[in-house]
C-alpha angles and dihedrals in degrees: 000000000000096000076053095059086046098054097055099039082056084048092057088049105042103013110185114319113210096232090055123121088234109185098228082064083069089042094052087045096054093044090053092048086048101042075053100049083045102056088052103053092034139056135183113344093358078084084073094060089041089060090053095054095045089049082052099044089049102047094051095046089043092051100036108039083060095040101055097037096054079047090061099052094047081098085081116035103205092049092049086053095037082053102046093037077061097049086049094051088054090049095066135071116184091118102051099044082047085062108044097042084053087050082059097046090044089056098050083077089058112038152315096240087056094042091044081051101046081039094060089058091064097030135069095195115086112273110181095095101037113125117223099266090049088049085047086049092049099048089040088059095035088060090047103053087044099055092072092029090050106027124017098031095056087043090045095056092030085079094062090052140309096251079062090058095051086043080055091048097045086047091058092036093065090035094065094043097040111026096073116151087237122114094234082066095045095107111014085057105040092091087035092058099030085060094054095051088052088054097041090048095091110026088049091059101043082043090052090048104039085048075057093045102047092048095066089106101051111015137036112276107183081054095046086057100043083054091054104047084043097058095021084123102038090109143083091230119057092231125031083072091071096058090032086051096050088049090050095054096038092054098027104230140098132263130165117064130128114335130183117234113180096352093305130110122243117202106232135185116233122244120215124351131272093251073151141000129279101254125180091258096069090072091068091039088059088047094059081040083064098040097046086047091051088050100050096038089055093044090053083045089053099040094050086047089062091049105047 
C-alpha cells in the first residue's frame, strides 16, 4: 500500500509528459496493429470472435509482462519497490485529467473555437459545434467518470497487484479505442466494451459514493446521493451514471442529455436536475472533487491495509 501511496504521490508532481514513453501509448499501439490485422482475417460477425481474442491476448500480456518482470527483480528489494512505484505512477492519471480539463477551462477565456479544440482531446463525442455551457457539460462529465475510469479504478485493482492494475489499464484501454458507439465497431468492440463494464462495475460505485463522501464539508450530501440513486441508471453504460451522479448532486446542476459521435446523434438520458446553470467554475469544483475523493479513497485503503 505504501508504493501505492508513492505512485501516486509521483502522478500529482510529474502527471503524464507528452514525450513519455507511457505505457498506454504501447497499449494503444498494440490495439491499433491488432484492430488491423483483424479487419483483414474477419468479416461480418467474425468481428465478434476477433474482439474476444483481442480481449484474451491483452489481458494475459497486461497481467503477465509486468508479472514476471517485477518477479525477476524480487532478488533486490529496493529495486523491486523503485520499479513497481514506477509502474504505479504510470497507472494514474489525477493529474492528467487535472491538466487537460484545466486546458479546457483556460480556453473558455479565449475563445470557443480554442476550448472546442483543447475539449476534443478528453472527449470522444464531436466538439466543433458545442456552445460554452455544453463544453462546460462535457469537461464537467468527463472529470467525473474519470474519475472512477482514471483514478479510483487503477487504485482499486492496484491493491491486488500491480499486474491487476496494468490488466485495468489494458481493459479500459480497448474499451476507449474499440467500444465506440459506430456501427463499424458493432461487433469487433462488443467483448472489448462488455469487459469494461465488468471491470468498471465496482470502482465506479465506490467512486459515485466516496465523491459523495469527500464533498460533506462543501456541498449537500444527502442531495448529492439521492441524485445519484435516482439517476444511477440514466446512461447507456451501467456504470459512468454513479460518478456523474455524484458530480451532479454535489454541483447542482444537470449533465447527460443528446451528444453527437461521428457525425451521428446518440439519444441520451439526462443526470441531476438544473437547480442552477452549468458555469466555467464548475469545472474546477469537479477537479478538487477528484482530488478530495483520491485522497480519501487512499487514506480508507491504507487504513484497511493496517487492519487486515
Amino acid at each position: 500500500m505504501i508504493d501505492i501511496l508513492l505512485g501516486c504521490i509521483l502522478d500529482l508532481i510529474f502527471g503524464d509528459p507528452y514525450w513519455f514513453p507511457h505505457p498506454v501509448k504501447f497499449m494503444g499501439k498494440l490495439i491499433a496493429f491488432e484492430e488491423k490485422i483483424s479487419r483483414r482475417l474477419f468479416r461480418g460477425n467474425g468481428l465478434y470472435f476477433a474482439g474476444f481474442l483481442i480481449v484474451l491476448i491483452n489481458i494475459s500480456l497486461a497481467y503477465f509482462i509486468p508479472f514476471y518482470i517485477l518477479k525477476a527483480l524480487r532478488f533486490n528489494k529496493y529495486i523491486y519497490h523503485a520499479v513497481n512505484i514506477f509502474f504505479i505512477y504510470t497507472l494514474v492519471a489525477a493529474r492528467s485529467l487535472r491538466d487537460e480539463a484545466f486546458k479546457v477551462f483556460k480556453a473558455l477565456n479565449i475563445s470557443l473555437d480554442e476550448a472546442r479544440y483543447r475539449l476534443s482531446f478528453i472527449v470522444g463525442r464531436d466538439t466543433k459545434n458545442l456552445e460554452e455551457k455544453e463544453i462546460i457539460r462535457a469537461t464537467v462529465e468527463t472529470v467525473a467518470e474519470n474519475t472512477s475510469d482514471g483514478v479510483i479504478a487503477p487504485i482499486f485493482f492496484l491493491i491486488f497487484g500491480t499486474p491487476l492494475g496494468f490488466v485495468y489499464k489494458m481493459v479500459n484501454t480497448m474499451d476507449s479505442m474499440l467500444g465506440y458507439m459506430k456501427e463499424e465497431y458493432r461487433y469487433i468492440g462488443f467483448f472489448p466494451a462488455k469487459t469494461d463494464d465488468i471491470f468498471n462495475f465496482i470502482p465506479a460505485r465506490i467512486t459515485g459514493f466516496l465523491m459523495i463522501l469527500s464533498g460533506i464539508f462543501n456541498y449537500d450530501i444527502k442531495y448529492a446521493l439521492k441524485i445519484m440513486i435516482r439517476d444511477r441508471k440514466n446512461h447507456k453504460s451501467p456504470n459512468c451514471a454513479y460518478p456523474e451522479g455524484a458530480a451532479a448532486g454535489l454541483l447542482k446542476v444537470r449533465l447527460g442529455g443528446d451528444n453527437y459521435y461521428f457525425g451521428e446523434l446518440v439519444k441520451k438520458p439526462t443526470i441531476g436536475d438544473a437547480v442552477r446553470e452549468l458555469e466555467k467554475e464548475d469545472i474546477l469544483k469537479t477537479i478538487k472533487i477528484m482530488f478530495r475523493t483520491e485522497f480519501l479513497f487512499l487514506i480508507i485503503s491504507l487504513i484497511l491495509s493496517f487492519w487486515i
